[in-house]
C-alpha positions in Angstrom: 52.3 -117.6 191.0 52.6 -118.0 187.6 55.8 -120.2 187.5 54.0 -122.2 190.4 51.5 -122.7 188.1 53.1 -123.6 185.0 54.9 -125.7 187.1 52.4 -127.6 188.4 51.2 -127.7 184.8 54.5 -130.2 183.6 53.6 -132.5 186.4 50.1 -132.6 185.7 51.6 -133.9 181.9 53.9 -136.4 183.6 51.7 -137.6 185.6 49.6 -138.0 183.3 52.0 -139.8 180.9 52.2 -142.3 183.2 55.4 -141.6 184.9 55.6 -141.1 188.8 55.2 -138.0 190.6 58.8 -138.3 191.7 59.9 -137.8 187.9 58.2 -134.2 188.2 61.7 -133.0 189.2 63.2 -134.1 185.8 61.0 -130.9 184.4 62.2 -127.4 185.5 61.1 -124.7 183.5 61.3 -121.7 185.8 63.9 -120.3 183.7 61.6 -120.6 180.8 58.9 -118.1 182.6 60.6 -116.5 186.1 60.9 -112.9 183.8 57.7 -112.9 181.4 56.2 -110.0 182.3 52.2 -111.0 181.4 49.0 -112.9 182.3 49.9 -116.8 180.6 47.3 -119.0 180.2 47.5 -123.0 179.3 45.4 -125.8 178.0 46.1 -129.1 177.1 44.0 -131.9 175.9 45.7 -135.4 175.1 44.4 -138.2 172.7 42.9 -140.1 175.6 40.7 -137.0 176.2 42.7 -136.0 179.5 42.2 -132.3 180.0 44.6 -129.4 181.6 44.3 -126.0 182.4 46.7 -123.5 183.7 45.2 -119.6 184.5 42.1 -120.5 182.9 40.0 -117.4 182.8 38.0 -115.8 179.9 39.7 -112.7 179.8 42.2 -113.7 176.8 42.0 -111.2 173.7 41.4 -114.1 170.6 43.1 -111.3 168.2 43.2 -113.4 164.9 42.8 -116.8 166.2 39.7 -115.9 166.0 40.0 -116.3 162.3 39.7 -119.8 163.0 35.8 -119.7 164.6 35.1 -117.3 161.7 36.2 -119.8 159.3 34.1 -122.7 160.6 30.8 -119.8 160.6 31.5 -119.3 156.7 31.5 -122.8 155.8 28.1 -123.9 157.9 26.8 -120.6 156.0 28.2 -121.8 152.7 26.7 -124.9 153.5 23.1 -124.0 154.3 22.6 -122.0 150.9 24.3 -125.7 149.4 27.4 -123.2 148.3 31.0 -124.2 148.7 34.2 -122.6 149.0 34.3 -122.1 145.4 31.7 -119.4 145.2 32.9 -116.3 144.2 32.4 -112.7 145.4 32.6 -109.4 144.5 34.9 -106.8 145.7 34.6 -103.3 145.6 38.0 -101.9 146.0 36.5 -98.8 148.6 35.6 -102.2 150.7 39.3 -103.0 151.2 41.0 -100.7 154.7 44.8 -99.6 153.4 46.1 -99.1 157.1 45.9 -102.9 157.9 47.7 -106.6 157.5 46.9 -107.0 154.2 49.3 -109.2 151.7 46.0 -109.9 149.5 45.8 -106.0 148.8 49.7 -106.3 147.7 48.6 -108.8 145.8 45.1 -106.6 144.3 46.0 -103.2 144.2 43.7 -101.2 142.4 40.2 -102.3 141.2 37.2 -104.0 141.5 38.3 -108.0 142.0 35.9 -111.5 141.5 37.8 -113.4 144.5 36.7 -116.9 145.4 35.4 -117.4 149.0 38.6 -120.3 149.1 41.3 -118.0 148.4 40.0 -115.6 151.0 39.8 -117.9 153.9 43.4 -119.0 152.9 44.6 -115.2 152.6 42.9 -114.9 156.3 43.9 -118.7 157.9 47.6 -118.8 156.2 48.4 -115.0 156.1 46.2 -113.3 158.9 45.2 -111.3 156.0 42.5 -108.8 157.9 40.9 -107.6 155.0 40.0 -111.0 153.6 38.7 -111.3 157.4 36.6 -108.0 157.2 35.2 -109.1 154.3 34.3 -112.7 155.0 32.7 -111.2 158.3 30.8 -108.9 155.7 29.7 -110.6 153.0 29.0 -113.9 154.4 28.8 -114.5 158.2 28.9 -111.9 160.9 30.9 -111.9 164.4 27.2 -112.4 166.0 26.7 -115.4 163.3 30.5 -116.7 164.2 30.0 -116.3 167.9 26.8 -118.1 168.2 27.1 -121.1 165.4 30.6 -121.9 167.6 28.6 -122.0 171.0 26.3 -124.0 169.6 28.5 -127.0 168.8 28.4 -129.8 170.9 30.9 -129.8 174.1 32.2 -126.4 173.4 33.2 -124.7 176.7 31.1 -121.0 176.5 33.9 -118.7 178.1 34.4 -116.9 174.8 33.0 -113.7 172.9 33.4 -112.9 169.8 32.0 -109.3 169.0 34.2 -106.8 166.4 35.8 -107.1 163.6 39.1 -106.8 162.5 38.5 -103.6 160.7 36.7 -102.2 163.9 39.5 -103.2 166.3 41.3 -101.2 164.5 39.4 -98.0 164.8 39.3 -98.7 168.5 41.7 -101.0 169.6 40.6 -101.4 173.3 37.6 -103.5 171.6 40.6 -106.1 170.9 39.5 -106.9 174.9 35.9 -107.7 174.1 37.2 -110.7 171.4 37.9 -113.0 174.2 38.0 -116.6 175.2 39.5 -118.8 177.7 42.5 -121.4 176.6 40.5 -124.5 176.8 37.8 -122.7 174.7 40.6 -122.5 172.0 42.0 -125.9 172.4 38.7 -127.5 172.4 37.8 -125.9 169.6 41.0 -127.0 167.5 41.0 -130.2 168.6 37.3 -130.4 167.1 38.4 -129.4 163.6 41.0 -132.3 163.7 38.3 -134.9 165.3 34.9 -134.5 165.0 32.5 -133.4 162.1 31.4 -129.7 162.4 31.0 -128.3 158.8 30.4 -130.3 155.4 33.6 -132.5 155.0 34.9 -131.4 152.0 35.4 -128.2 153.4 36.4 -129.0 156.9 39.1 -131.2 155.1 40.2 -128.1 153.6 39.9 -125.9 156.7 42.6 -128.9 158.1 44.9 -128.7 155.1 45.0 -124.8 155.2 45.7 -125.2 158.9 48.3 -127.6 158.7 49.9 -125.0 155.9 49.8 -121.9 158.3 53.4 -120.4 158.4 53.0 -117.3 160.7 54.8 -116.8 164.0 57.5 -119.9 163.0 59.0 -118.7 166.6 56.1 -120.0 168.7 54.8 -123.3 168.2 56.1 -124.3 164.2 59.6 -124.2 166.2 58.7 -126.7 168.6 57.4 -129.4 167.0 60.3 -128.7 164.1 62.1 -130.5 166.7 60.0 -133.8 166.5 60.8 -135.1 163.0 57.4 -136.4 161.5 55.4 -134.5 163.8 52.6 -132.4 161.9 51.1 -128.9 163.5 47.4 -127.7 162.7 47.5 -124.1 163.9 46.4 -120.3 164.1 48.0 -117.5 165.9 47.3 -114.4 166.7 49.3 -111.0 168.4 49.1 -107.6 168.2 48.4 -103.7 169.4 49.8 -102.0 172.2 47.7 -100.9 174.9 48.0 -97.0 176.7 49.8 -99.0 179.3 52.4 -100.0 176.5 51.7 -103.7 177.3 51.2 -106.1 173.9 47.9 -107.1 173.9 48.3 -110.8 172.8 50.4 -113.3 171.9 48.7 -116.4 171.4 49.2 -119.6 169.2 46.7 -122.5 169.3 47.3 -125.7 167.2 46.9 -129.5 167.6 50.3 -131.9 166.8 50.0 -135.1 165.6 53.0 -137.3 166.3 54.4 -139.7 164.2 52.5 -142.4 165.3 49.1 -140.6 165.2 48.6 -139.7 168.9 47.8 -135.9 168.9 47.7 -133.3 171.5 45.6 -130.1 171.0 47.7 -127.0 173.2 46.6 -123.2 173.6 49.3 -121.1 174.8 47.9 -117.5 175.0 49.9 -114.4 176.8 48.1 -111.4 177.6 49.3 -107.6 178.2 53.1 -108.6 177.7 55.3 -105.4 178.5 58.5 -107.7 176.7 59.8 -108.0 173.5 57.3 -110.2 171.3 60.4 -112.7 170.9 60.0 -113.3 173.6 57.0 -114.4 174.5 57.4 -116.6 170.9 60.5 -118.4 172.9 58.3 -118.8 175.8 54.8 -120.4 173.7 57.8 -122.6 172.1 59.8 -123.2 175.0 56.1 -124.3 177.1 55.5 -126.4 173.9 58.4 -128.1 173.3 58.4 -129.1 177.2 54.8 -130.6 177.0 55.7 -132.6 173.4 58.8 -134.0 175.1 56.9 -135.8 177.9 53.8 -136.5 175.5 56.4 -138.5 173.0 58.5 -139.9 175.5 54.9 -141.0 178.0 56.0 -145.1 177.4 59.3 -143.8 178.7 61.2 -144.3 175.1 
């Protein structure tokens, strides 16, 4: 069912493209997907607006793509008390969680730190750094604050929840489950920080720039569009845990690609309760990608 459906997915891109149903054939990526063992969901949304979905449910742990709706929270937060991304906060070293993703506490190791609100939404976009998350959750904006400033935007599909922290998935990871969404939540969503106006704009600008700098999982999506010189990805992943089952809770990466001649195409690719090695479900988010990117760049058949 799920090849059938991804698939059906690659002709619903060609045809879209403009080429005829016929040239669905050219596109064959059951040996990309035949063996991934896990739920794979899809969502695509062109620059003429066209829409695709592909196992579209709600039941997709966000993990720390999520860090990307929190984000968005701080800055309307920042905004309403006419602060920026410049304002500084104080940090207790007790407030920092040692048994977690953390390059920032590498990088602060003992003591109490002044830490602008900036360099912690870059620790947590660019790094996945979960204790700047806890802490931006903390201090500023909370997952109830996140989760209903990003329903509240304008055209923003509602099959998502965002409930717990990073620091309290962690205690119990089964609450990873209740930090869910659907793909076309998560592209929408990206494809709003790239086109519309959702925060002030000199820090949605930023939240762009930090996205466009984002260097984890360079298997997944970053080695896709590496193959498209000129091409430019915006993105935020997100992956880990193992259930009781032994399955990996997540592997997701969500990002929008501008092409060299400006077109862009927002994609979510999200796997959930993978029993494989995380490689490869990385060559299987690139391998979706780089299929979808061909038929986008090549849709006036050059």
């Amino acid at each position: 069912m799920i090849v059938a459906r991804l698939f059906f997915l690659i002709a619903a891109v060609i045809a879209l493209c403009g080429c005829s149903r016929e040239k669905a054939t050219d596109i064959r990526i059951d040996g990309l997907v035949n063996d991934v063992p896990g739920q794979i969901g899809i969502a695509v949304i062109t620059s003429d607006g066209d829409t695709l979905t592909v196992n579209n449910s709600d039941d997709y742990p966000l993990m720390s793509v999520f860090k990307l709706h929190e984000t968005l929270a701080i800055a309307h937060a920042l905004g309403i008390d006419n602060q920026t991304f410049d304002s500084i906060l104080n940090i207790r070293r007790e407030e920092l969680s040692t048994d977690t993703w953390s390059p920032m506490l590498k990088d602060y190791p003992s003591g109490d730190i002044d830490i602008s609100v900036a360099d912690l939404v870059k620790y947590s976009l660019l790094e996945s750094d979960n204790n700047a998350s806890n802490l931006l959750f903390e201090h500023i904006a909370s997952t109830e604050q996140t989760d209903s400033f990003i329903h509240a935007l304008p055209g923003m599909p509602q099959n998502f929840k965002i409930r717990y922290t990073e620091r309290q998935m962690q205690a119990d990871h089964a609450k990873a489950y209740e930090n869910r969404t659907s793909p076309l939540a998560c592209a929408v969503l990206i494809d709003k920080v790239i086109s519309d106006s959702l925060v002030g704009r000199e820090m949605q600008d930023s939240i762009i720039s930090w996205l466009g700098d984002c260097k984890s999982a360079p298997n997944r999506m970053s080695a896709a569009v590496a193959q498209f010189p000129d091409a430019r990805l915006y993105h935020r992943t997100g992956s880990g845990y193992v259930n009781e089952r032994g399955e990996i809770v997540a592997i997701n990466d969500v990002g929008v690609i501008v092409m060299p001649d400006g077109r862009k195409i927002a994609i979510a690719v999200l796997i959930k309760d993978f029993t494989g090695e995380q490689c490869q479900a990385d060559s299987t988010i690139a391998a979706v990608t780089t299929k979808i990117l061909d038929r986008f760049a090549n849709k006036d058949g050059n």
